[in-house]
Backbone bond lengths (Angstrom), bond angles and torsions (degrees), N, CA, C in turn:
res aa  C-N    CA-C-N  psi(-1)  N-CA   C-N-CA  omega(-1)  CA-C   N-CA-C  phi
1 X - - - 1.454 - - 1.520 109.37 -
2 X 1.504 123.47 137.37 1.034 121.75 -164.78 2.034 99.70 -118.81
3 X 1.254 115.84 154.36 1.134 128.55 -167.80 1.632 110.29 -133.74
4 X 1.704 120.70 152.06 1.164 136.75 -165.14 1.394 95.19 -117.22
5 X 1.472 121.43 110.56 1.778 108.01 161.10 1.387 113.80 -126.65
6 X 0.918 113.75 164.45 1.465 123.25 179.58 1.827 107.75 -76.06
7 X 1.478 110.87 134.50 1.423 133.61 166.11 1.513 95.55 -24.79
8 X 1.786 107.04 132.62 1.581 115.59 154.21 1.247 99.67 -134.11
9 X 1.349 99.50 165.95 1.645 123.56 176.52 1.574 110.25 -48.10
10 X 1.035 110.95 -45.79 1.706 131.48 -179.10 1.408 102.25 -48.94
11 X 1.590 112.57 -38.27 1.583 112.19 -174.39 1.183 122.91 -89.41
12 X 1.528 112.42 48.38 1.187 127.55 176.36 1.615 117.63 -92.13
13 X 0.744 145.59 -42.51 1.327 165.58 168.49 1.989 92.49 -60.76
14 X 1.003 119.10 -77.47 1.824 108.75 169.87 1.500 114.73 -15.64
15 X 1.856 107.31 -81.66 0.987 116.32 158.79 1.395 136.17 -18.97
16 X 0.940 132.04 -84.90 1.625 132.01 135.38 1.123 121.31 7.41
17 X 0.687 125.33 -54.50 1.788 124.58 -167.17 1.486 114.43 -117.76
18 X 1.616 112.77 -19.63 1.476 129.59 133.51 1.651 122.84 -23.96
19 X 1.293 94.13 -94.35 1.576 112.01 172.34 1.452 117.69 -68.11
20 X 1.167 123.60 2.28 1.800 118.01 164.51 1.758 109.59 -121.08
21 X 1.201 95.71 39.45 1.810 94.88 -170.02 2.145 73.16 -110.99
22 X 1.109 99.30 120.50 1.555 105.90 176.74 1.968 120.55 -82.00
23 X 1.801 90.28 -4.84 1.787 96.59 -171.46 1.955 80.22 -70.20
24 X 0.927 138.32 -42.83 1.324 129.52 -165.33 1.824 129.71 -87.36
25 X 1.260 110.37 -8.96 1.294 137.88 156.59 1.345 113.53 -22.36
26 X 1.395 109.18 -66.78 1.672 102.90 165.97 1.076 135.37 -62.89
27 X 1.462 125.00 -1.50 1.386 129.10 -165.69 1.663 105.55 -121.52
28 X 1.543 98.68 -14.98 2.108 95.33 -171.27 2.104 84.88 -112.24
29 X 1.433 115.02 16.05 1.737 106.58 -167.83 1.932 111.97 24.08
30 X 1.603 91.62 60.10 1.605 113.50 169.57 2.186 98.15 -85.96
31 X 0.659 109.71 134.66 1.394 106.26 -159.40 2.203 83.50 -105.13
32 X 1.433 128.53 -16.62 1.415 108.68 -163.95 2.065 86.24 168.73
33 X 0.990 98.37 -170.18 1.956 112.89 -168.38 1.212 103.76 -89.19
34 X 1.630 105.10 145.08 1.371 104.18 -178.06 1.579 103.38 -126.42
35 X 1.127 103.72 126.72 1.596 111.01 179.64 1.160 129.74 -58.65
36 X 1.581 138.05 148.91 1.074 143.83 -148.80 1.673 97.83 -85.24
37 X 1.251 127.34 -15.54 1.456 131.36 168.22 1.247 100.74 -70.62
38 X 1.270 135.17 -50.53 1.594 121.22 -157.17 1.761 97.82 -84.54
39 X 1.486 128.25 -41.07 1.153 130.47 170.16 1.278 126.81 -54.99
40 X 1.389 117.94 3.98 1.679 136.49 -164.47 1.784 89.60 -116.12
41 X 1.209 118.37 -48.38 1.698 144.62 -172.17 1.558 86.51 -60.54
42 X 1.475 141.37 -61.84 1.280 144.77 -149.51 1.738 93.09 -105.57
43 X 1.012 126.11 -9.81 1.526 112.75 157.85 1.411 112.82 -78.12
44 X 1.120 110.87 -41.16 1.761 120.01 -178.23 1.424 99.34 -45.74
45 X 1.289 126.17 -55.09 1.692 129.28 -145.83 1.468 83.21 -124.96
46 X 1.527 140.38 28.39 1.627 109.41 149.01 1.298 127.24 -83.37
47 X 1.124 94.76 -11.74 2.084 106.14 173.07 1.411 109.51 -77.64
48 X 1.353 138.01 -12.80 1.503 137.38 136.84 1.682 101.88 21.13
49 X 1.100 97.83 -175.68 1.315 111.94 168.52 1.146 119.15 -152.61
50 X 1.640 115.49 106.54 1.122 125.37 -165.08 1.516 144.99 -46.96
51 X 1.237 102.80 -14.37 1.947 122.50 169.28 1.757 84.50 -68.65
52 X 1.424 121.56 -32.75 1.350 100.56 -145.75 1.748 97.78 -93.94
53 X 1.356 117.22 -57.82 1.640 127.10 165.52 1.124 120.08 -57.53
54 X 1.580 123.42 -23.17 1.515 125.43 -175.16 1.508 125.70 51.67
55 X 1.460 113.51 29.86 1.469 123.92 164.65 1.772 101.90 -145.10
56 X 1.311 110.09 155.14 1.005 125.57 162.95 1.273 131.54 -154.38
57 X 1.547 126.53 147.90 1.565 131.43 -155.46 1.515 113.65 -126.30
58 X 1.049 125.04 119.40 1.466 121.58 -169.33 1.575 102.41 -123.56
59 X 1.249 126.02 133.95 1.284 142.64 179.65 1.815 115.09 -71.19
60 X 0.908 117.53 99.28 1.944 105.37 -171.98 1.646 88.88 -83.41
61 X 1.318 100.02 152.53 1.952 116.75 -177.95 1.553 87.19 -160.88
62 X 1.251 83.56 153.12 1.703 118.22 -173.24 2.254 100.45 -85.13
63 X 1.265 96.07 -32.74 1.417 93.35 175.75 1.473 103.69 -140.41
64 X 1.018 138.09 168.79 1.531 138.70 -178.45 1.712 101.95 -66.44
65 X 1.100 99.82 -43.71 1.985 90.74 173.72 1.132 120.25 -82.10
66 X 0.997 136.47 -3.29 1.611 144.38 -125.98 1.579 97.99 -115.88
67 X 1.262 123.14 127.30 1.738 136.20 165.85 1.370 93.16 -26.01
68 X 1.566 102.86 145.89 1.870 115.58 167.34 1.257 103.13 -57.16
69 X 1.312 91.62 176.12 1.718 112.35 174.93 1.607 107.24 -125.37
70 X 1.542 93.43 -39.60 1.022 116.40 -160.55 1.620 137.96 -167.81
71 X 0.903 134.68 -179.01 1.697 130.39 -176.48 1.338 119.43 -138.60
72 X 1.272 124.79 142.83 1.182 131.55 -175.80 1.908 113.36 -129.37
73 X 1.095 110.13 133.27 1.865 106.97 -174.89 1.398 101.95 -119.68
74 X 1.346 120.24 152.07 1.360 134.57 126.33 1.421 125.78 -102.72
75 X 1.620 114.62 121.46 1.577 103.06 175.23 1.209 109.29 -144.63
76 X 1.252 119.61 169.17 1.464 122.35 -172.05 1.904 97.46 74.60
77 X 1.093 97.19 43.65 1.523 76.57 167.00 1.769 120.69 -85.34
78 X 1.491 121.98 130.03 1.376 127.99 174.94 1.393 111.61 -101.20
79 X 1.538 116.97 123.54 1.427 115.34 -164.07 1.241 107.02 -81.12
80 X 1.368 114.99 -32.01 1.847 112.98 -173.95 1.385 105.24 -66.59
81 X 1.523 103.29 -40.67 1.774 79.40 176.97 1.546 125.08 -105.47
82 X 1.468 118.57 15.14 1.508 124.31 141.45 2.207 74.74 89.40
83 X 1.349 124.92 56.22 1.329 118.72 178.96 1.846 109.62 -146.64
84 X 1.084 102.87 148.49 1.240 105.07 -170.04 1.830 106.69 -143.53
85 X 1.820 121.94 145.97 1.098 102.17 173.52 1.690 107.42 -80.99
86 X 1.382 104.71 -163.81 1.542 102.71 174.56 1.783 104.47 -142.66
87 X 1.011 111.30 164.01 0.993 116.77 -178.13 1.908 126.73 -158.82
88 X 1.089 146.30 117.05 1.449 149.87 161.83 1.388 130.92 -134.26
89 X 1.638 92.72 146.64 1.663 109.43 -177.41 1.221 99.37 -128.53
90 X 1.351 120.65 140.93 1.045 120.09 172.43 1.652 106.21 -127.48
91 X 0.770 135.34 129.47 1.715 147.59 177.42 1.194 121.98 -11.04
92 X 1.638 167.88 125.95 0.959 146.43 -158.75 1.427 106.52 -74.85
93 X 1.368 114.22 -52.44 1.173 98.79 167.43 1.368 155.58 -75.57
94 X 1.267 100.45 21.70 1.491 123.53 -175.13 1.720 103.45 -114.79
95 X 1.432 101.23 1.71 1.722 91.85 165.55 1.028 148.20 -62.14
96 X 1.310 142.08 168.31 1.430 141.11 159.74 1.656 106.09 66.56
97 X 1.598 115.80 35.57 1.353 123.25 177.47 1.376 116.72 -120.51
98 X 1.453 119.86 21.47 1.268 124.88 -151.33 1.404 138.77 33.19
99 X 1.537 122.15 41.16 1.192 149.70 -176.74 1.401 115.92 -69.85
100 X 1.247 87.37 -59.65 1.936 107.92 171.30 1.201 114.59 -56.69
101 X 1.425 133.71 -58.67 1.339 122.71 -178.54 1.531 118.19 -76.74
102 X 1.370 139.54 -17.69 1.235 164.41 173.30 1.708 91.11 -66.83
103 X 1.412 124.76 -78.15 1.585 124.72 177.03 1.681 110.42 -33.01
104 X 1.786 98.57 -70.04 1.381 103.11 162.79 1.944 128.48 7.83
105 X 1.731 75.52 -76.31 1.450 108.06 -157.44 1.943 89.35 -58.99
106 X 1.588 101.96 -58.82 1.298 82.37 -158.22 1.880 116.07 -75.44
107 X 1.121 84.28 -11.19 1.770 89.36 179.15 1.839 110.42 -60.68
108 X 1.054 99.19 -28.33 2.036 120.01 164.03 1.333 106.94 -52.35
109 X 1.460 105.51 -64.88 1.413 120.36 -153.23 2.007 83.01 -57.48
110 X 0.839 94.64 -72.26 2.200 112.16 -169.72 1.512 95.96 -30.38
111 X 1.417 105.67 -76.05 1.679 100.41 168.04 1.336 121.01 -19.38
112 X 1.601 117.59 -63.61 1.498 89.78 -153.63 1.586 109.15 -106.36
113 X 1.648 118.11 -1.33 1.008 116.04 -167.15 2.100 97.53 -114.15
114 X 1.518 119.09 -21.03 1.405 111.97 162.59 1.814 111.52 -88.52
115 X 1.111 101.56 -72.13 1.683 111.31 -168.28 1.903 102.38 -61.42
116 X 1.097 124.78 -28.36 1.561 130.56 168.69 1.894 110.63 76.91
117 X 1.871 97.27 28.39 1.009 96.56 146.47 1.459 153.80 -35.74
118 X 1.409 135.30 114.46 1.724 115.54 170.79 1.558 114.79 -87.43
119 X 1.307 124.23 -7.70 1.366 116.09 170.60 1.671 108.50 -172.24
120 X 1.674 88.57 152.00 1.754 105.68 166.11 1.012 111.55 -124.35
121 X 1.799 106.56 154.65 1.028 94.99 170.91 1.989 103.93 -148.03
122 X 1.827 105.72 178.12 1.215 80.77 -169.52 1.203 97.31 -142.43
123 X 1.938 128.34 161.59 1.566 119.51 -173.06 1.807 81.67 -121.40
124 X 1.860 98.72 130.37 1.520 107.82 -173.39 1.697 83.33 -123.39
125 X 1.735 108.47 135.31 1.892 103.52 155.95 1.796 111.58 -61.91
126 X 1.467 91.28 141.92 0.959 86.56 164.52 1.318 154.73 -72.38
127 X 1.255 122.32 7.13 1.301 173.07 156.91 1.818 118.26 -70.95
128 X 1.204 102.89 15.26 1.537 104.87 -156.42 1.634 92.79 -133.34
129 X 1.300 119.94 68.38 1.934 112.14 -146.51 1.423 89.77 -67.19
130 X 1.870 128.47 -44.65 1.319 112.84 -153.76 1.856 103.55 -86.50
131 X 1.427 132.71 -3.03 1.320 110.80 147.85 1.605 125.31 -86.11
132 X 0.898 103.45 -8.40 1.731 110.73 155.23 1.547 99.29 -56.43
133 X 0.799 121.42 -123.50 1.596 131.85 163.29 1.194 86.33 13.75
134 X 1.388 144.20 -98.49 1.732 139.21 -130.30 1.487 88.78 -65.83
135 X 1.520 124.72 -35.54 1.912 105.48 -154.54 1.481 102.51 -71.03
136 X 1.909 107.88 -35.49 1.703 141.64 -169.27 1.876 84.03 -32.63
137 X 2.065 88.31 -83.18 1.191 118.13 -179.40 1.353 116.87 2.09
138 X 1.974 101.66 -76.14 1.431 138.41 -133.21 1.971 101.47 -87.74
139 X 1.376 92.14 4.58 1.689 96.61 -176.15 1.643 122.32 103.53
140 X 1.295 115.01 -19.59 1.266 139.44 -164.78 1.199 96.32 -64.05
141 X 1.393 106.48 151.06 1.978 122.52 -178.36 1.445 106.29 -122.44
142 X 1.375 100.79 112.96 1.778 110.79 173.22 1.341 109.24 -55.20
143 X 1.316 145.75 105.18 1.289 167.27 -179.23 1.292 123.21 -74.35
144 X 1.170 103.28 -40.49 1.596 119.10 172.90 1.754 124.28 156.10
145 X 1.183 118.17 -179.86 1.702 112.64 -178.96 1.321 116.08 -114.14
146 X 1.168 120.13 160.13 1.933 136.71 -168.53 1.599 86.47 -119.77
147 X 1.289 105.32 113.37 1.740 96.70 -179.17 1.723 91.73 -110.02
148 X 1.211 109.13 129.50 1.978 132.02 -164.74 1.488 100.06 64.20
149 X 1.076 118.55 47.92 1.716 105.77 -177.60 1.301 102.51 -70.14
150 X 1.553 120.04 -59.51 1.485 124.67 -169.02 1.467 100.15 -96.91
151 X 1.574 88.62 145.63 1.830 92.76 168.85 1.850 98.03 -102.21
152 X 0.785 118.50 153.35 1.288 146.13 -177.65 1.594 141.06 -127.45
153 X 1.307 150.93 106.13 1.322 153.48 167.40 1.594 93.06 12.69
154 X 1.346 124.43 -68.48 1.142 131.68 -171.42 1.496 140.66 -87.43
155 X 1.976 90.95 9.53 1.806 80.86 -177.04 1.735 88.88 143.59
156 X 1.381 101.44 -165.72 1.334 110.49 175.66 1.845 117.41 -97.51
157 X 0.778 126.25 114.78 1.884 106.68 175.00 1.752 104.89 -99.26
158 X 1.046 102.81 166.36 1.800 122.95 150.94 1.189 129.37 -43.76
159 X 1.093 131.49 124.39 1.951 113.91 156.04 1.211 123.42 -83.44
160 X 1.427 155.57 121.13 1.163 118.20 173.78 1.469 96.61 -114.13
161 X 1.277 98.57 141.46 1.506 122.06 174.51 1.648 132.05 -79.17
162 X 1.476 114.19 104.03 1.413 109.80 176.62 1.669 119.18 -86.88
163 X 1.338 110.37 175.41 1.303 100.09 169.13 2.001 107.62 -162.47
164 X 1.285 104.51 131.37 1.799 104.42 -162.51 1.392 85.68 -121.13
165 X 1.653 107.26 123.79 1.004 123.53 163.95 1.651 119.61 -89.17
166 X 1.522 133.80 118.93 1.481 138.67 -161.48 0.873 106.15 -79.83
């Protein structure tokens, strides 16, 4: 069973090595490393309040005490239209355990039944087959494509755009 908690100080060191792992760079548009000062700066103010910052970060764990696995975002939230993007990473080595779609699920559930979201949505490369698959999976509606949206190590790719109605 997988669990959603809110950012602690403790999860500094995660973070860290989270956001400077460069296999994921193309997928969070991390442009280079982010120092353990500025990641200390964004622990301070992730307990915010999300009507007010309009993003939010939830820690996925395998048990409520238990080391991350992984992370889950909402950002860009727009209040008039009750929408938010979405976003998850889950650890490399914590892949292919059904983590991701399980987080997914509950990051949905929070959306629409805490924050009183009506929809998320999410921009995956197209080039990215197993978040294809998780958004497919996760209920999500292919919306349409970003043709050169992302630039990439290798060139230009696609975006394709999902969208989950709550």
């Amino acid at each position: 069973m997988l669990y959603l908690r809110a950012l602690e100080p403790e999860d500094l060191d995660f973070l860290f090595s989270l956001e400077n792992d460069p296999d994921i760079w193309g997928v969070s548009d991390t442009m280079g490393p982010v120092s353990k000062h500025a990641l200390r700066e964004y622990l301070t103010h992730a307990t915010a309040d999300f009507y007010v910052v309009r993003q939010l970060r939830l820690v996925v764990t395998t048990e409520i005490s238990s080391a991350p696995v992984g992370v889950v975002d909402l950002f860009e939230y727009d209040p008039l239209h009750q929408r938010a993007g979405i976003g998850i990473t889950i650890l490399a080595s914590h892949r292919r355990h059904g983590y991701a779609r399980q987080a997914l699920e509950l990051l949905k559930v929070h959306a629409r039944q805490v924050l009183r979201l009506h929809q998320v949505y999410a921009t995956v490369g197209a080039g990215n087959g197993p978040s294809l698959r998780l958004f497919r999976a996760a209920g999500f509606r292919r919306v349409g494509t970003r043709h050169q949206w992302l630039r990439t190590p290798s060139g230009w790719d696609d975006a394709v755009e999902w969208q989950c109605l709550l």
